[in-house]
C-alpha positions as CSV (number, residue, x, y, z in Angstrom):
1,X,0.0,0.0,0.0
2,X,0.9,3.4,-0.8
3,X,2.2,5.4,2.0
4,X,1.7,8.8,1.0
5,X,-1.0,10.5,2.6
6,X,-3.3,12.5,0.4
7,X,-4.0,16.1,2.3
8,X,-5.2,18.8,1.4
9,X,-3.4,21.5,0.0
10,X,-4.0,25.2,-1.2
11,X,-4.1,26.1,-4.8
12,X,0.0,27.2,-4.4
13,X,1.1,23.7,-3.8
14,X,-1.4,21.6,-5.4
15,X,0.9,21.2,-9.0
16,X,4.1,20.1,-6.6
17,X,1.8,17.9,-4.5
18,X,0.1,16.3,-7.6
19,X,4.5,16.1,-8.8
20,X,5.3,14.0,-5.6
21,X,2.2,11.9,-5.3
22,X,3.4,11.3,-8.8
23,X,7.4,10.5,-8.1
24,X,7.2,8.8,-4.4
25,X,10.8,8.1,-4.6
26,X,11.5,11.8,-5.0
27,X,9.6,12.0,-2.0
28,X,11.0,9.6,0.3
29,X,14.3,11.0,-0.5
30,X,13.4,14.1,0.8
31,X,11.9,12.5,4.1
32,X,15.5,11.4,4.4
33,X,17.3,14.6,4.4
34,X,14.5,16.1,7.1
35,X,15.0,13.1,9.1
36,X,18.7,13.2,9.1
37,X,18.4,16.8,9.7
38,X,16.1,16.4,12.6
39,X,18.5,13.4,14.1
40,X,21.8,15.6,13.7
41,X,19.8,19.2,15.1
42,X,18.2,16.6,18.1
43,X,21.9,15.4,18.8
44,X,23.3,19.0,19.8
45,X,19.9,21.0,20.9
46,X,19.6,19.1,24.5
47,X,21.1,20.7,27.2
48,X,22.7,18.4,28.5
49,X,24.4,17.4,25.3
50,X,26.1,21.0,24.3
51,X,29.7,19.8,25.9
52,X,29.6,16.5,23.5
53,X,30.9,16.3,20.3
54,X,28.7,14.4,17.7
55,X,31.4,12.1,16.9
56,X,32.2,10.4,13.2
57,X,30.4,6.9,14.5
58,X,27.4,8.8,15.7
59,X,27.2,10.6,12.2
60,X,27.5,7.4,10.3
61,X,24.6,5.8,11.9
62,X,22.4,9.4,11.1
63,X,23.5,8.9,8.0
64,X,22.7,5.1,7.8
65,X,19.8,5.6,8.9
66,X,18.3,8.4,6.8
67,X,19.2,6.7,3.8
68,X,17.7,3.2,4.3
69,X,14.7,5.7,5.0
70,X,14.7,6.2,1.1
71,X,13.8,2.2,0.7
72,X,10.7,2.4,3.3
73,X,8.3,1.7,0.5
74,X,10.1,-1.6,-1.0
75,X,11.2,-3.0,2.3
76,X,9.4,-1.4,4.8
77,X,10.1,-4.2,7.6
78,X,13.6,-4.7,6.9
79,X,14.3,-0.8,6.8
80,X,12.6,-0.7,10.5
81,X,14.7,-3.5,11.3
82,X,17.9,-1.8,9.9
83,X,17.3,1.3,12.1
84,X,15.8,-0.2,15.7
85,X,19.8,-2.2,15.4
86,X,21.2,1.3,14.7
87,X,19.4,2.9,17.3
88,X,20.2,-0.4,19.6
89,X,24.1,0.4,18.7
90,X,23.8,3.9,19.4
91,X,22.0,3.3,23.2
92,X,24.9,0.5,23.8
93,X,28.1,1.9,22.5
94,X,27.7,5.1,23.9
95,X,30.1,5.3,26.9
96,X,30.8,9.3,26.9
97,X,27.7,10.6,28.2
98,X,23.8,10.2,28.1
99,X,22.3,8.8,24.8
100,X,21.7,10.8,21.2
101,X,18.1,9.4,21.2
102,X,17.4,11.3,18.2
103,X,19.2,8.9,15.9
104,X,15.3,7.2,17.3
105,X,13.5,9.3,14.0
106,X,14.2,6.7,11.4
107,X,13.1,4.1,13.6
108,X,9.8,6.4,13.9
109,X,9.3,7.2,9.9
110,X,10.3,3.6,9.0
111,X,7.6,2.0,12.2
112,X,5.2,4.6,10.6
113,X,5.2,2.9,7.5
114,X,5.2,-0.5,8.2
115,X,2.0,0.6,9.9
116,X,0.0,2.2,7.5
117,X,0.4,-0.8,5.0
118,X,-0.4,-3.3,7.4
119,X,-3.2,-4.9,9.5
120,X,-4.0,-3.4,13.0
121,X,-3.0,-6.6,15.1
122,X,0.5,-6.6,13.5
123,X,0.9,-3.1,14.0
124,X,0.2,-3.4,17.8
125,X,2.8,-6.4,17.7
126,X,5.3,-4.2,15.9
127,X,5.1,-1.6,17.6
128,X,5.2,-2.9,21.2
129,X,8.0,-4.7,20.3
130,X,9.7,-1.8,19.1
131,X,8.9,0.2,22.1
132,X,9.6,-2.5,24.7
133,X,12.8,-3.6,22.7
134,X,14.8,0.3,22.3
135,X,13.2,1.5,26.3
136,X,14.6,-1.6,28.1
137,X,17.4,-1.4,25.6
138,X,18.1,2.7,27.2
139,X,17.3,1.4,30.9
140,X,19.6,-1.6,30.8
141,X,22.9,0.1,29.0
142,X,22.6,3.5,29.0
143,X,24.6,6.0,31.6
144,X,21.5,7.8,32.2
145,X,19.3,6.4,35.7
146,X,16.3,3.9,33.8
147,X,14.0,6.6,34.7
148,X,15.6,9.3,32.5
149,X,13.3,11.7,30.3
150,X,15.4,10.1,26.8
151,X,14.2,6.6,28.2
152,X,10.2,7.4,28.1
153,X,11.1,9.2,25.1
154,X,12.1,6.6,23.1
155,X,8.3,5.0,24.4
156,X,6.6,7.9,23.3
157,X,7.5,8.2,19.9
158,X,7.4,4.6,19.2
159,X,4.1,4.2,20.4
160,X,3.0,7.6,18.7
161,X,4.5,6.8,15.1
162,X,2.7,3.0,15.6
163,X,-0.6,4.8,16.3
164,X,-0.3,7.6,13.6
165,X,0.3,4.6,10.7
166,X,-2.7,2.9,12.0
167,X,-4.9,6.0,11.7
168,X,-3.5,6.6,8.3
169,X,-4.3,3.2,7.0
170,X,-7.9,3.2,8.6
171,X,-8.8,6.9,6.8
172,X,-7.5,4.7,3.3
173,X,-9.7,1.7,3.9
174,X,-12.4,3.9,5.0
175,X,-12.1,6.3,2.0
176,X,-11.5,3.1,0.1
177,X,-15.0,1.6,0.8
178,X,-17.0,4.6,0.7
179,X,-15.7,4.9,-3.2
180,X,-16.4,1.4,-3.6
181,X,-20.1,1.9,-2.2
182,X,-20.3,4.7,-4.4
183,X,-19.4,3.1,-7.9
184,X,-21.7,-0.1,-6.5
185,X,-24.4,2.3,-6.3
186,X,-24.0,4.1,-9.2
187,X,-23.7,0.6,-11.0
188,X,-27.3,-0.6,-9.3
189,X,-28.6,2.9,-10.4
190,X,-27.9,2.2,-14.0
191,X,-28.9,-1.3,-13.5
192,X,-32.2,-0.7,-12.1
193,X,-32.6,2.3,-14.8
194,X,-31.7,-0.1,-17.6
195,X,-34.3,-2.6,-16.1
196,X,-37.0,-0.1,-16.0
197,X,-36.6,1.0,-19.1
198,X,-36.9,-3.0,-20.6
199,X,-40.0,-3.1,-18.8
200,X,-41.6,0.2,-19.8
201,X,-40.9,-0.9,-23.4
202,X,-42.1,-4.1,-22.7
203,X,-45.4,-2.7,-21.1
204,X,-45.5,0.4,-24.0
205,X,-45.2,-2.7,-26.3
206,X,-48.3,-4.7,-25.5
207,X,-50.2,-1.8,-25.0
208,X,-49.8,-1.1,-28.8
209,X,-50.2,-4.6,-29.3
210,X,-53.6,-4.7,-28.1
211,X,-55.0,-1.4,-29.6
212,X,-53.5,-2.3,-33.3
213,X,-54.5,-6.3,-33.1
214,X,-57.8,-5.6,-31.9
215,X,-58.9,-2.7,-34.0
216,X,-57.2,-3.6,-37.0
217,X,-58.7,-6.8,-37.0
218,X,-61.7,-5.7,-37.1
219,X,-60.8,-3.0,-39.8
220,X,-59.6,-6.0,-41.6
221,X,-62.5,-8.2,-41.1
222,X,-65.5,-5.0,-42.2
223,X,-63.3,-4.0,-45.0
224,X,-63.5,-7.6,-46.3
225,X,-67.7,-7.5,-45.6
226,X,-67.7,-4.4,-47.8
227,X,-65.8,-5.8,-50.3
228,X,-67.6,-9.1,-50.5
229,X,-71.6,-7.2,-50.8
230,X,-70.2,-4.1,-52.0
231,X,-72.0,-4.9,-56.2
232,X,-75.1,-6.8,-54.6
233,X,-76.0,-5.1,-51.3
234,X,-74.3,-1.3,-51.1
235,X,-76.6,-0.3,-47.9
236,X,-74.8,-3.2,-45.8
237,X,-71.5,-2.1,-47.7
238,X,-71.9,1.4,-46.2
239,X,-72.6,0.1,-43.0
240,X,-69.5,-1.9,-43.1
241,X,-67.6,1.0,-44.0
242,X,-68.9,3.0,-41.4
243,X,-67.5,0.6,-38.7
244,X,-64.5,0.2,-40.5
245,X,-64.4,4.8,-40.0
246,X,-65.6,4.2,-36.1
247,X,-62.6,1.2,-35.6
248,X,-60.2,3.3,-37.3
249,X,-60.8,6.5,-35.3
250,X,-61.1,4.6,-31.8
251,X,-57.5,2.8,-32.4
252,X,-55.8,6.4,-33.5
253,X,-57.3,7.8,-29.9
254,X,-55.7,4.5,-28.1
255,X,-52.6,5.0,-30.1
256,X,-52.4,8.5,-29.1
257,X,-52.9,8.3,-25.7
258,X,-50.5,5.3,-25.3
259,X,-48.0,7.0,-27.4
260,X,-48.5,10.6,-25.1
261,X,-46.9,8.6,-21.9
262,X,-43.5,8.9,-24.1
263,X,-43.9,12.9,-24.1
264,X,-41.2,14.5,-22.0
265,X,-41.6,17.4,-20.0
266,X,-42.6,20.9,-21.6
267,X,-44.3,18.7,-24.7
268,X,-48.2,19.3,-25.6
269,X,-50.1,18.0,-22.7
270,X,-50.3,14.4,-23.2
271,X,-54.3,13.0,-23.4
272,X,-55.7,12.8,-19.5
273,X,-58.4,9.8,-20.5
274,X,-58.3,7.0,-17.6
275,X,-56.9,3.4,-18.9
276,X,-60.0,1.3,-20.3
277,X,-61.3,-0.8,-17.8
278,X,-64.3,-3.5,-17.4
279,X,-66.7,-0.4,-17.0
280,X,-66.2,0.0,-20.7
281,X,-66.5,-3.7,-21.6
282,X,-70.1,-3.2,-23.0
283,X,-68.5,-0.8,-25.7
284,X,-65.8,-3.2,-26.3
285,X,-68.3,-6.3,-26.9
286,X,-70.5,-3.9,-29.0
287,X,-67.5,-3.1,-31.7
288,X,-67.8,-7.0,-32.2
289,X,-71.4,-7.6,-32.5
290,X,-71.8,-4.8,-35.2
291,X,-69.0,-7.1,-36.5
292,X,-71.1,-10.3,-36.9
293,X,-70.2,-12.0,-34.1
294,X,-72.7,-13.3,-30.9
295,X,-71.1,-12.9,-27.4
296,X,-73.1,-12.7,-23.7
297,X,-71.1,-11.0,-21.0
298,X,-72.3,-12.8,-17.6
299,X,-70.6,-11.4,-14.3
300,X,-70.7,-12.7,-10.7
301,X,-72.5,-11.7,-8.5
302,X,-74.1,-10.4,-11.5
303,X,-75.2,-6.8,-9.5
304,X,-71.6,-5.6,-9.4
305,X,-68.4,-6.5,-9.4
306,X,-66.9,-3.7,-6.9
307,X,-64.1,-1.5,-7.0
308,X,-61.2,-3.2,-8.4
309,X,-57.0,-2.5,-8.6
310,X,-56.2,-0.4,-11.0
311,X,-53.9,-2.9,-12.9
312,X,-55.9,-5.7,-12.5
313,X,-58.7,-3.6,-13.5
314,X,-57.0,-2.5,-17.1
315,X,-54.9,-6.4,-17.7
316,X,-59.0,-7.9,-17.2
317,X,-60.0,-5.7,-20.0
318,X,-56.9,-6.4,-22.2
319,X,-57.1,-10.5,-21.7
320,X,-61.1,-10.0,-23.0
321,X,-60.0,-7.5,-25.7
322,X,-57.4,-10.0,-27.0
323,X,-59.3,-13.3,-26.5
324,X,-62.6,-11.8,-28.9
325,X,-60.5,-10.4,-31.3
326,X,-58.6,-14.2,-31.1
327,X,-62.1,-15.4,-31.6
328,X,-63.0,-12.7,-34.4
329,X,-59.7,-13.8,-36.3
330,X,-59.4,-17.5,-36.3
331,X,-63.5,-18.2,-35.2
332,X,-65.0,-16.3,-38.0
333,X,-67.4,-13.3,-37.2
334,X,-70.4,-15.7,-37.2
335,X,-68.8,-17.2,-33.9
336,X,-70.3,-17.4,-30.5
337,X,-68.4,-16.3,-27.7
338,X,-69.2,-16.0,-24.0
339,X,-67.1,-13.7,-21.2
340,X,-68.1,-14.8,-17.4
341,X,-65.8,-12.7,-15.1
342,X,-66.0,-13.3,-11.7
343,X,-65.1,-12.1,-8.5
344,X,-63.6,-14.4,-5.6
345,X,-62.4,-13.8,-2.4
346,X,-59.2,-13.0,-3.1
347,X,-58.8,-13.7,-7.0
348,X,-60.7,-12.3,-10.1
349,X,-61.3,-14.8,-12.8
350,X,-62.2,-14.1,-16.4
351,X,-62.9,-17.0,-18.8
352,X,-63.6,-16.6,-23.0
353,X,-64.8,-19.2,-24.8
354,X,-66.2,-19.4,-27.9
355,X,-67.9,-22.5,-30.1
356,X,-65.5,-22.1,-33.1
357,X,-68.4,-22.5,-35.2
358,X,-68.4,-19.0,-37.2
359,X,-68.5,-18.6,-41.0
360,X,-65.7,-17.8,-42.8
361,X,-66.0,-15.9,-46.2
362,X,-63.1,-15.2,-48.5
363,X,-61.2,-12.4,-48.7
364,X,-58.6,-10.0,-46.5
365,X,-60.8,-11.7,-43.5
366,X,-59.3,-15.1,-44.2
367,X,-56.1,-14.6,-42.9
368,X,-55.9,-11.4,-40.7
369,X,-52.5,-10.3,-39.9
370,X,-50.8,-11.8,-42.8
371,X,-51.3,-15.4,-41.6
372,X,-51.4,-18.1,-44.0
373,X,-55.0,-19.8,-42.9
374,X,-57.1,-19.8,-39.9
375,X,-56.6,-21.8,-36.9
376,X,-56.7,-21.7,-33.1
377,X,-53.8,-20.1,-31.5
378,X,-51.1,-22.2,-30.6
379,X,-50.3,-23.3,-27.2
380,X,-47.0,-21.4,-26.6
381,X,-48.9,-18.3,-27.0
382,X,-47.9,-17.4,-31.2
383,X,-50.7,-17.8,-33.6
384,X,-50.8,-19.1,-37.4
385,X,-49.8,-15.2,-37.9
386,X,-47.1,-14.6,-36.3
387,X,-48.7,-13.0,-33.6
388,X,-47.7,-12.5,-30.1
389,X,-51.1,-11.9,-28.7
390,X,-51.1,-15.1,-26.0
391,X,-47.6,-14.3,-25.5
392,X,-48.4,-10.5,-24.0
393,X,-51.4,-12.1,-22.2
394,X,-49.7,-14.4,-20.8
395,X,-46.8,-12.0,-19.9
396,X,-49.5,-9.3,-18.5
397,X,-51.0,-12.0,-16.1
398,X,-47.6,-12.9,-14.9
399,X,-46.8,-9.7,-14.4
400,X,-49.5,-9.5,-11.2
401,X,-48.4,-12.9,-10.2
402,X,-52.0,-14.5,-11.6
403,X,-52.4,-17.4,-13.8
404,X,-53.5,-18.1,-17.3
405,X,-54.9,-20.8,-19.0
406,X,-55.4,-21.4,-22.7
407,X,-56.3,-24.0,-25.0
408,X,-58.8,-26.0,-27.3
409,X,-62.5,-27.3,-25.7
410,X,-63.0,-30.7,-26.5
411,X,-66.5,-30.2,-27.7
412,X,-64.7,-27.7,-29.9
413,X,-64.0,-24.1,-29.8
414,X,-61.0,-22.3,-28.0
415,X,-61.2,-21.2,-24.0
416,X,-58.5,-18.7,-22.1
417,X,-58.6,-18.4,-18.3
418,X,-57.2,-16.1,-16.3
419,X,-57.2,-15.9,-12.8
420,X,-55.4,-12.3,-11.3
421,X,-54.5,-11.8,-7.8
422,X,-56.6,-8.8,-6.3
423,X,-54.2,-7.9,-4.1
424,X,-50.6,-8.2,-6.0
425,X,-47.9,-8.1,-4.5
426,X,-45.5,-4.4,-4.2
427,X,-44.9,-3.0,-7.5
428,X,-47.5,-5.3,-9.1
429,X,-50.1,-2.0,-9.0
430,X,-47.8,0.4,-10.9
């Protein structure tokens, strides 16, 4: 671990700060020159050490000592090794006078740094071993009394350079993790953006879905009528065409409001209209008897149904609006279908089922949507088409945790089944 400290600096010295976080070795070396500095200033400053000459042994060690001071970063174990024996052959050899404790500032830089790029329990070893090591080291073989002011000096700054690395190397872990929390959240951001997005499109996708199958279909299916009477009856070729106007107009109004959600702000106001819902079923069923085909709504209890969840309210109406125009496409529009939507305890259940037994004329009604012949939907939710109608059912109903059910009667025909949750769970209601 790096042992430079970032600090804050004024805007004077932030281009040589940003120059030695840059060239550490440049830096160390000047650490070096302070320390030996500091060790040679410490060795005549005392008072009581005015009348003693520094001595060519004594400067050697300083000397020693500040340079292996340079090498802190590679070796920082063996360079505190290097300068506790110094130290140690300082307190020992000395036989003139009291002790040049000073020559203790390289042991102090290099414990500093074995500190701050290590773990807190070997610091505490390290450094009371230092500590206990270089004091009994002064009290056993040093001309001072054991209870000199050089002795506890050597304690305090052993013990004060041990606790200063540790503090240093707890600030970088801390500052460490809060930057990793901080990318991790900005990652889950993006993430959970990205994921919200895929399922708006998703949603935004079966919401068009629904408005262009069902209204095109039966734009598809009156257009053909028209075309088929259009020389032999023109009154019911009108007619046909004037559904065809009223299908048309009603799925521009859907499209526009689905497509107003995508506005941004300061856009045209998008439409206000609520989402469809069974309250409008009656209107929905009506577009497909002017179409030809025979459905009975049935609801129980058959006096009201109740308030109901907004989303289970809106995926009820799409599962009926896709199943009749299912039944519309592949049925024929002389079909029978029947919708029974009921309301349990804790469930709503809507079932379409239809006898399969409409007429089929010839013309664009044949195949709607570009399939290549009629036919019930297949089970994995794609029709003859191409479609993806069961496939967005399906996906709407799992979206509220519910069930759904589709597939062929026996006695013929085609049934779906759905069975929503009334109370989904969190972020089913959105």
């Amino acid at each position: 671990m790096d042992s430079v400290t970032p600090l804050a600096v004024g805007p004077g010295l932030a281009r040589p700060h940003r120059w030695l976080c840059a060239h550490p070795r440049a830096l160390d070396t000047l650490v070096a020159l302070g320390v030996l500095a500091l060790i040679l200033i410490g060795a005549v400053a005392g008072p009581r050490m005015r009348h003693q000459s520094l001595g060519a042994f004594f400067v050697l060690l300083a000397v020693l000592a500040a340079a292996s001071l340079v090498l802190r970063r590679d070796l920082p174990r063996g360079v505190l090794a290097f300068n506790v024996a110094l130290t140690l052959a300082e307190l020992v050899t000395n036989d003139v006078g009291p002790p040049r404790t000073s020559i203790v500032f390289g042991v102090v830089v290099a414990l500093y740094t074995v500190a701050a790029s290590t773990d807190r329990p070997t610091t505490w070893r390290v450094g009371a071993a230092t500590a206990v090591l270089l004091t009994g080291a002064g009290m056993l073989f040093a001309l001072n009394p054991w209870y000199s002011q050089e002795n506890w000096g050597l304690f305090a700054w052993t013990g004060l350079a041990a606790a200063a690395g540790d503090a240093v190397r707890s600030r970088r872990a801390y500052i460490a993790a809060i930057e990793e929390r901080a990318v991790r959240a900005e990652r889950t951001r993006e993430e959970e953006a990205r994921r919200r997005v895929a399922e708006e499109r998703l949603r935004i996708a079966r919401e068009l879905h629904d408005v262009v199958a069902h209204h095109i279909a039966l734009v598809n299916v009156q257009a053909g009528v028209a075309s088929h009477v259009m020389d032999n009856r023109p009154d019911q070729a009108k007619e046909a065409l004037a559904h065809v106007r009223q299908a048309s107009r009603s799925a521009l109004e859907e499209l526009r409001a689905t497509v107003g959600l995508l506005r941004q702000y300061g856009d045209p106001a998008a439409p206000t209209e609520p989402a469809p819902g069974l309250a409008v079923l009656d209107q929905l069923v009506d577009g497909f008897v002017r179409a030809g085909m025979r459905a009975r709504v049935r609801a129980e209890p058959p006096e009201k149904l109740g308030p109901l969840p907004g989303s289970v309210d809106l995926t009820a109406y799409r599962v009926v609006q896709e199943a009749l125009t299912n039944v519309h496409k592949h049925a024929g529009p002389g079909a029978t279908a029947e919708i029974r939507i009921a309301r349990l305890a804790d469930a709503l259940e809507v079932t379409v089922e239809d006898d399969g037994a409409g007429t089929r004329t010839e013309g664009p009604e044949k195949a709607p949507d570009g399939a290549d012949g009629a036919g019930e939907p297949r089970a994995d939710g794609t029709e003859p088409g191409g479609g993806h109608g069961l496939l967005g059912m399906r996906e709407r109903v799992a979206a509220l945790r519910g069930s759904c059910e589709v597939g062929p009667l026996p006695e013929g025909g085609f049934r779906v089944r759905v069975r929503l949750p009334l109370q989904p769970r969190r972020g089913g209601d959105s």
